[in-house]
C-alpha positions in Angstrom: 22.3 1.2 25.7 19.2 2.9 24.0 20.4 6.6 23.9 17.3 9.0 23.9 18.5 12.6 22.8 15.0 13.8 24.3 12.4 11.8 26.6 9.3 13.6 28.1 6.9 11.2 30.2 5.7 14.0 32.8 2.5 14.7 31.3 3.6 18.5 30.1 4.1 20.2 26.6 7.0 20.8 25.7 8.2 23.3 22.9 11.6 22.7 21.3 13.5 25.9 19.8 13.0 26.1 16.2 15.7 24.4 13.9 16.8 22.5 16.4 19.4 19.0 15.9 19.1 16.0 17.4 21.6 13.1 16.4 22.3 9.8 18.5 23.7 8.0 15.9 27.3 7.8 17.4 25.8 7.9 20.9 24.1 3.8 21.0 23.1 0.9 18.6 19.2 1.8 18.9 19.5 5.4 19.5 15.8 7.6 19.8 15.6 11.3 18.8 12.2 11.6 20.5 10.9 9.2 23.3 7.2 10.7 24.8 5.2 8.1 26.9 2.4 8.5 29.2 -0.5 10.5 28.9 -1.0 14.2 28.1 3.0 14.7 27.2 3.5 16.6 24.2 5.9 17.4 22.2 6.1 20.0 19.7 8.7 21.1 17.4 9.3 23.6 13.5 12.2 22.7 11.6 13.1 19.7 13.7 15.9 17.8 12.4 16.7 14.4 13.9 19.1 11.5 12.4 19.4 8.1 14.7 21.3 5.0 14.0 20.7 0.8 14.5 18.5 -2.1 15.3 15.6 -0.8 16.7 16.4 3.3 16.3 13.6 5.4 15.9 13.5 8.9 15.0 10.1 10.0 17.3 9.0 7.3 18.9 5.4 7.6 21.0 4.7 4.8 23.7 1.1 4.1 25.3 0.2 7.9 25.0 1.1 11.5 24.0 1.9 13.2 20.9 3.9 14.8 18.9 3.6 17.6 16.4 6.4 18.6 13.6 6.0 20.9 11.0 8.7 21.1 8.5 12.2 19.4 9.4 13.7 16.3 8.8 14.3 12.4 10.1 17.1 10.4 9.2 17.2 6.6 10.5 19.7 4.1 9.5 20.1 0.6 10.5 22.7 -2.5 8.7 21.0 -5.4 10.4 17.2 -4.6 10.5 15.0 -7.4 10.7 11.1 -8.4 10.9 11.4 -8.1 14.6 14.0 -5.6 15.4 13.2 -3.1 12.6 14.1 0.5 13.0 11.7 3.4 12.2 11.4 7.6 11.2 8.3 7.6 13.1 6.9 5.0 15.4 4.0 5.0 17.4 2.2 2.1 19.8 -0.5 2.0 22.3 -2.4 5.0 21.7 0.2 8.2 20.6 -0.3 10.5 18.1 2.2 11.7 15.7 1.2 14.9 13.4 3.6 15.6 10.8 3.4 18.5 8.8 5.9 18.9 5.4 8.3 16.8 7.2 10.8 14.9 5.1 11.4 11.4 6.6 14.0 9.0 4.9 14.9 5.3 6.0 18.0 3.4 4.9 18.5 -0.6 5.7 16.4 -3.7 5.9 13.5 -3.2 7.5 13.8 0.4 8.1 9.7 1.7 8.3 9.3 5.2 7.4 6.0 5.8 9.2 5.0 3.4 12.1 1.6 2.6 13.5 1.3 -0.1 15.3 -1.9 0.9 18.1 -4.6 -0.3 19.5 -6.7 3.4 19.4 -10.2 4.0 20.6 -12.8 4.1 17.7 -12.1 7.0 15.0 -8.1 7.3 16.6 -5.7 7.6 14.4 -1.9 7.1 15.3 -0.2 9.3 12.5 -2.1 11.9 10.5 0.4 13.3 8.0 0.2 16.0 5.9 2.3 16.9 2.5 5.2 14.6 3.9 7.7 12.9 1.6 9.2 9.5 2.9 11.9 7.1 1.1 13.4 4.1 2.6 16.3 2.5 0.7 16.2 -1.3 1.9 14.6 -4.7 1.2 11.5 -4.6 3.1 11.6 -1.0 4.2 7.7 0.3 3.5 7.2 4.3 3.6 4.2 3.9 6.0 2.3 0.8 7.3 -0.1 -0.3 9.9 -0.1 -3.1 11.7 -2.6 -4.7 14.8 -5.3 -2.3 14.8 -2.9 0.8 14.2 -4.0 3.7 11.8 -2.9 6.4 9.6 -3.8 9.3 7.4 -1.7 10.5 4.7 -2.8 13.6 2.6 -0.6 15.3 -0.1 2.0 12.5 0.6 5.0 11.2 -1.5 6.2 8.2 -0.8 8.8 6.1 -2.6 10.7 3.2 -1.9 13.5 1.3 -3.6 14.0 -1.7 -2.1 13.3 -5.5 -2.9 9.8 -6.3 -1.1 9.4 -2.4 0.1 5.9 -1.3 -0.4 5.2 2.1 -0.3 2.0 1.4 1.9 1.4 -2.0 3.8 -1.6 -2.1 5.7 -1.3 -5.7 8.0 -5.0 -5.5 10.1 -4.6 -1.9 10.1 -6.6 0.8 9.0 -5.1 3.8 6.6 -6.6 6.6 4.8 -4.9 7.9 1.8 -5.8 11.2 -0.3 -4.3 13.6 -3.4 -0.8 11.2 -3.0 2.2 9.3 -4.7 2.9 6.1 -4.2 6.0 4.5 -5.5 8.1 1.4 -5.4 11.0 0.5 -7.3 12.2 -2.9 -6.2 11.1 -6.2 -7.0 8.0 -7.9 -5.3 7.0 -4.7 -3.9 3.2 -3.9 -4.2 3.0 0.1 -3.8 -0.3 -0.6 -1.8 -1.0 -4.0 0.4 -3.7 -4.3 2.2 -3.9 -7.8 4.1 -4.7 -9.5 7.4 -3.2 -11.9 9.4 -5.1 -15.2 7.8 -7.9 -15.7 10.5 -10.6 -13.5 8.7 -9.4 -10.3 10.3 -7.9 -7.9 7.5 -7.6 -4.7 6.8 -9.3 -1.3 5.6 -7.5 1.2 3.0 -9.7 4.2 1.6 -7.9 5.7 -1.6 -9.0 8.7 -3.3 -7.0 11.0 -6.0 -3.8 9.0 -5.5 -1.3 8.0 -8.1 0.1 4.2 -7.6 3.3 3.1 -9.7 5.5 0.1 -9.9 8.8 -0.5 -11.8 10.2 -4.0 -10.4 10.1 -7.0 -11.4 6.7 -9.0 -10.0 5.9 -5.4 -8.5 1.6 -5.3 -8.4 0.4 -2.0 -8.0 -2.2 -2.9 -5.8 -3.0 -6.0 -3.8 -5.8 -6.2 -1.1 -5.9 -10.1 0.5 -7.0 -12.3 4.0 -10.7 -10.3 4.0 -9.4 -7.0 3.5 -11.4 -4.2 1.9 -10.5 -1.5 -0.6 -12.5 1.9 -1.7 -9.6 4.0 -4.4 -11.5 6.9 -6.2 -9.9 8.4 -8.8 -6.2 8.3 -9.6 -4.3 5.9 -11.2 -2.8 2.4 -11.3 0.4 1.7 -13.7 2.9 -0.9 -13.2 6.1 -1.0 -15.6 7.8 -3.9 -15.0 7.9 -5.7 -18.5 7.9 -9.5 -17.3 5.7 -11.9 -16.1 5.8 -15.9 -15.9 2.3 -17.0 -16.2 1.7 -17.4 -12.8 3.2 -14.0 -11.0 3.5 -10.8 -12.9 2.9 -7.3 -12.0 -0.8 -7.0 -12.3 -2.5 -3.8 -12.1 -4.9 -4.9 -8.9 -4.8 -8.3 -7.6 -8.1 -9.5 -5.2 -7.5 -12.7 -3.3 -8.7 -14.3 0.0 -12.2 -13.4 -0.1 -11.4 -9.7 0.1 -13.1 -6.4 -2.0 -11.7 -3.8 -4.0 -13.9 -1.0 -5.1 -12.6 1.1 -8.1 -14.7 4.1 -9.3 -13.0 6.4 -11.8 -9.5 5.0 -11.6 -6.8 4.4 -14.7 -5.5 1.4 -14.2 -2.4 0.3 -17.2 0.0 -2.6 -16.8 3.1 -3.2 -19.0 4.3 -7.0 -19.8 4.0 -10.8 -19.9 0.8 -11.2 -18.7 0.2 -8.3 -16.4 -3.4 -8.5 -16.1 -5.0 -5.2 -15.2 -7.6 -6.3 -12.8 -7.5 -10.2 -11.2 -9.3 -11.6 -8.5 -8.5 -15.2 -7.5 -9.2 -17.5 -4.4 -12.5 -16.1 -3.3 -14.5 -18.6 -0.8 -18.0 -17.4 -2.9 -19.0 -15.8 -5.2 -21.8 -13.9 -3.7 -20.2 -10.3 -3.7 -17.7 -9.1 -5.8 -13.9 -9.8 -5.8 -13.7 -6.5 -7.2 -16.8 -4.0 -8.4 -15.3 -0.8 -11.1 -16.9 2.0 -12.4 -16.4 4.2 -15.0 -13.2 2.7 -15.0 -10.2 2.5 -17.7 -8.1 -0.3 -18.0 -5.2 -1.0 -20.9 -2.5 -3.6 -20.9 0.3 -4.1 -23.0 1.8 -7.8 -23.0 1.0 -11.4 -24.2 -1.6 -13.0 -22.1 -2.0 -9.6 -20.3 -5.7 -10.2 -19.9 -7.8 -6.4 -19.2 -9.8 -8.0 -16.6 -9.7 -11.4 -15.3 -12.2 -13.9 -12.7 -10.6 -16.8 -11.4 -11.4 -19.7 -9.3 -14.8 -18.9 -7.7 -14.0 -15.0 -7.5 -16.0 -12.0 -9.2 -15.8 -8.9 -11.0 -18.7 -6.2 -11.7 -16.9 -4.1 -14.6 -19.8 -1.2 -15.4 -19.1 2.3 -17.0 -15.6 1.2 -18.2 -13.3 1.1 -21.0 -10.6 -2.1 -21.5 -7.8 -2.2 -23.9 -4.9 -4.8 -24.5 -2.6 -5.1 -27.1 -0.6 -8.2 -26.5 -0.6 -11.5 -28.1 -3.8 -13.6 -26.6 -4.5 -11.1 -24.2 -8.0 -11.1 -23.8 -10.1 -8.0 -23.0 -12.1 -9.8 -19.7 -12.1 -13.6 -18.8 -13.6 -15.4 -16.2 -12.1 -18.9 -15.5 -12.6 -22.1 -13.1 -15.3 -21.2 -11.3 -14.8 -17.0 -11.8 -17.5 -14.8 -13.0 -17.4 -11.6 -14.6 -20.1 -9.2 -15.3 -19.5 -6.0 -17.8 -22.2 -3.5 -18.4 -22.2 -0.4 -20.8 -18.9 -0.3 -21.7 -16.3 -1.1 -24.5 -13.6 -3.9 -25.0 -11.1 -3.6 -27.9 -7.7 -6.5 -27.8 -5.8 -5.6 -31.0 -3.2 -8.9 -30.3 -3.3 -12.1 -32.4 -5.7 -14.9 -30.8 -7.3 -12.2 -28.1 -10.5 -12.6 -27.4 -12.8 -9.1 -26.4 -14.8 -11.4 -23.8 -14.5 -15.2 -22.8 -14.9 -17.7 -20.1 -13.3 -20.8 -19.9 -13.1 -23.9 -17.2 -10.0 -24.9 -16.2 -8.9 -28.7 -16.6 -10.9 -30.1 -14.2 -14.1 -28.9 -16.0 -14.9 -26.7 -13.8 -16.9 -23.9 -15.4 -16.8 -19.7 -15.7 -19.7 -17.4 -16.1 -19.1 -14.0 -18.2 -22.0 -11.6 -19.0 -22.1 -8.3 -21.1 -24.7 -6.0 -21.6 -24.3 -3.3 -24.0 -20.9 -3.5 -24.3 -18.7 -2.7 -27.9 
């Protein structure tokens, strides 16, 4: 059975005692701290602390409607056998909930084991968590801190986020919409983008709006940020590093990576990559090149690895660098290229590549002759 150490579906509010305990992880193998369903029951609780256990546990979880409001206090979920489909969660809402967490610590452990949830279909402007100066860390492959999924959406301010596992993103936006402000996003695994923002490969993606937010990887083939399937991106401010010192030519840890006819706008963001050829900025796979694949502004971007190009157009995709500075110290790391088919477009701005055979600014076609396009206009 699914144990439920509190389940409120009669429409009321319902005020817990401060401080108080809920655990039902000896009590079932998907056990639920906090069940509300149907519309207008609340739940509100200070200090809450609430540890579940198994395939498919949930710490609060909000069904069709309700909310839920913490401030302060703690969730604990752990699962051994989470998968794709029978994940287990801190905080989970569907339908149309709303979770409010306030300075709540939420940590995951196990495969698959979401931190925050949101997996709605809201009215217009509906969110289905809005968190504020929370801290969540999953320990597990696949375990993001927060994601939405099929129309769901979230707001993080003031929030640290960190996971450690293989493929665990910090933020993983799948046809979702999330909101993101004065935050820390971290991953430690390998293949874990800190931010993805995708779709589901039918020309319905996702939204992410960014602004004085921190992003940084440390795995292997870990991109900072990767927005992809006609997605769209806004980061002000902030900053984009990824550490993970390798790179095979094909896959590395780039800085910000723009495929699938998508957009990422930067506009006053550090970005700085670390390895074998971490490029800093890359857009790739682009069905035109009509709008920018990714359009910075007053922009800084610095690499540090052969072939660890500053800012790189490929195959048919664009970049519109303006306002920016682009350093790279690696062997044949150029400072922007555009390639097969990319085009890149730098204005009022300065390129310096200190490594052997690195160009400031090129364009080459790749071996089918297919050309590039790069333009620069009063840039060092």
């Amino acid at each position: 059975g699914r144990a439920q150490a509190w389940s409120v579906w009669d429409g009321q509010t319902h005020v817990l005692a401060a401080d108080t305990n809920l655990n039902t992880s000896a009590d079932a193998t998907a056990g639920i701290g906090v069940l509300v369903r149907n519309a207008n029951s609340v739940v509100q609780a200070d200090g809450l602390t609430v540890s579940t256990s198994g395939q498919g546990a949930a710490g609060i979880k909000l069904e069709s409607t309700g909310k839920v409001t913490l401030t302060g206090g703690s969730i604990q979920t752990t699962t051994a056998i989470g998968t794709s489909s029978a994940a287990a969660y801190g905080v989970w809402v569907t339908g149309k909930g709303l979770a409010e967490l306030y300075e709540t610590t939420v940590s995951t452990s196990g495969a698959f084991a979401y931190g925050l949830y949101a997996y709605t279909d809201p009215a217009p402007g509906q969110l289905g968590i809005l968190a504020r100066g929370v801290t969540v860390s999953t320990a597990g492959a696949s375990a993001h801190a927060a994601m939405v999924a099929s129309k769901g959406a979230m707001d993080l301010t003031r929030a640290t986020l960190t996971t450690t596992g293989d493929g665990a993103r910090a933020v993983s936006a799948q046809r979702g919409t999330i909101n993101i402000s004065d935050s820390a996003l971290t991953t430690i695994g390998a293949n874990a983008p800190a931010l993805m923002v995708t779709g589901n490969g039918t020309g319905v993606g996702s939204t992410a709006t960014v602004s004085n937010t921190n992003v940084e990887t440390r795995g292997s083939l870990s991109t900072g940020v990767k927005v992809d399937s006609a997605s769209t991106l806004q980061f002000d401010g902030g900053s984009i590093e990824t550490k993970a010192l390798d790179g095979n030519g094909s896959l590395s840890a780039f800085g910000v990576w723009v495929a699938g006819g998508s957009l990422a706008t930067l506009d006053s963001t550090a970005v700085k990559t670390a390895g074998a050829y971490a490029y800093g900025l890359f857009s790739t796979y682009a069905p035109t090149v009509a709008a920018a694949s990714i359009d910075a502004t007053n922009t800084s971007v610095e690499t540090s690895g052969s072939n660890a190009h500053g800012v790189y157009a490929h195959s048919k995709s664009a970049i519109n660098f303006n306002l920016g500075n682009i350093r790279t110290s690696g062997n044949g790391a150029a400072g922007a290229r555009a390639e097969a088919g990319g085009v890149l477009y730098m204005g009022q701005g300065a390129i310096t590549s200190l490594g052997s055979n690195a160009a400031g600014l090129m364009a080459t076609a790749n071996a089918s002759g297919v050309k590039a396009t790069a333009v620069a206009n009063n840039v060092d």
